[in-house]
C-alpha positions, 0 to 999 in steps of 0.5 A: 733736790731739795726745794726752796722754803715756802715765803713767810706768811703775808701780814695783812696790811694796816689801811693807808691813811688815805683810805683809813675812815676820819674818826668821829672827832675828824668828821666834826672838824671837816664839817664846820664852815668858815665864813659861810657866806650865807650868814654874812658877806666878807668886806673887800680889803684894797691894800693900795688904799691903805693908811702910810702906818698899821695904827690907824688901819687897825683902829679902822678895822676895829671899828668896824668889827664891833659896829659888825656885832664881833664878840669880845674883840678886844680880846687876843692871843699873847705870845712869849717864849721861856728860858728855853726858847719855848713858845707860850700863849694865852688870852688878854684883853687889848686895853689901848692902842695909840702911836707907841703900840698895843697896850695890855697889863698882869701881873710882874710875877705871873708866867707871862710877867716873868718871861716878859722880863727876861726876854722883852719882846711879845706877839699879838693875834686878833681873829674875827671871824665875822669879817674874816679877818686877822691882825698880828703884831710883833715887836718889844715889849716896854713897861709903863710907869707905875702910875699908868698901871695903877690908873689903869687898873682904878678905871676897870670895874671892882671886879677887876680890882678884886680879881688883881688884889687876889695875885699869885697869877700862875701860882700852883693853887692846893684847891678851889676853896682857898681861891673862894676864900681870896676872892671873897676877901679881895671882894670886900677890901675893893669896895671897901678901898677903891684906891688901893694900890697893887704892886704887882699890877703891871701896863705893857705896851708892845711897841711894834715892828711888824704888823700884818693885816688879813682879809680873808676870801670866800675862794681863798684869795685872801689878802695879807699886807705887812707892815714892817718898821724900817727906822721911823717909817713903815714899808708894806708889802704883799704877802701871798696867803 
């Protein structure tokens, strides 16, 4: 009678993620804190005493993270998408915000110039952690006139200037000496020209139809009011975080 062949040898098993230990750069990560509340107490945020529009919440809400001691608030994410529908973001400073919406600039012929020009519509993301707060913007992106561009440019510092007279934003660059050697030049004629005109520097303004507010909780109750433009009011609403 013959007997049945012996099962194949057992694989040892590789550890299930649940009982695999989080590498160094995990137990980093689980070990950061946000908005500790020792170090400074989250406002409360009522959403039922907020203004009838997001511009002048968002200015309330500026307000009170420079007077809080928020590093570089001014700054915040860009994002645009390229021919294929792929998303790109970066850092740029916010340079104005009135009735049309939230105003930037670059160059026309950087990444961001040239997706803006083929596809005109943009996000915004501001984060202060301070306060634990967030405001995101999404609408279409317009240009202004040239004038406005260049005022803008002529009332930053000279550092600004030379740094906008160097151009080629995006360009591939063949090493760092080439760039020293720009800047050193664009140094020189901006304070030799303080007028000078760039062409290429371009004022954006994102023109918004949605604006979403987030204050965030200790326990994680945060509160997140949206702000969506329908025809020439706003309607808000809850959203749950």
């Amino acid at each position: 009678m013959n007997e049945p062949p012996p099962p194949p040898p057992s694989r040892p098993q590789p550890p299930s993620p649940a009982s695999a230990r989080p590498s160094e750069f995990v137990q980093a990560l689980r070990g950061l804190r946000v908005w500790d509340p020792q170090v400074s107490a989250l406002p409360l945020f009522d959403p039922a005493a907020a203004p009838a529009e997001p511009v002048s919440l968002f200015a309330a809400w500026f307000g009170e993270v420079v007077a809080a001691g928020e590093v570089e608030p001014h700054t915040m994410s860009l994002a645009t998408a390229d021919a294929e529908g792929r998303p790109d973001v970066r850092t740029v400073m916010l340079h104005d915000v009135d009735a049309r919406g939230w105003h930037f600039a670059s160059h026309a012929g950087s990444r961001k110039g040239r997706q803006l020009a083929a596809r005109p519509y943009a996000s915004l993301g501001f984060y202060w952690p301070l306060l634990g707060r967030q405001v995101r913007v999404r609408g279409r992106v317009t240009v202004e006139p040239a004038e406005v561009a260049h005022a803008d440019l002529h009332t930053r510092s000279t550092g600004a200037l030379a740094a906008a007279l160097v151009g080629h934003q995006s360009e591939v660059l063949s090493s760092y000496e080439e760039l020293e050697h720009a800047s050193e030049a664009a140094w020189a004629r901006a304070e030799r020209e303080p007028d000078v005109a760039v062409p290429s520097w371009t004022a954006y303004v994102v023109e918004p139809d949605e604006v979403e507010f987030f204050q965030g909780d200790a326990r994680r109750r945060h509160v997140r009011l949206d702000y969506r433009r329908e025809g020439d009011r706003w309607a808000t609403e809850l959203l749950w975080p």
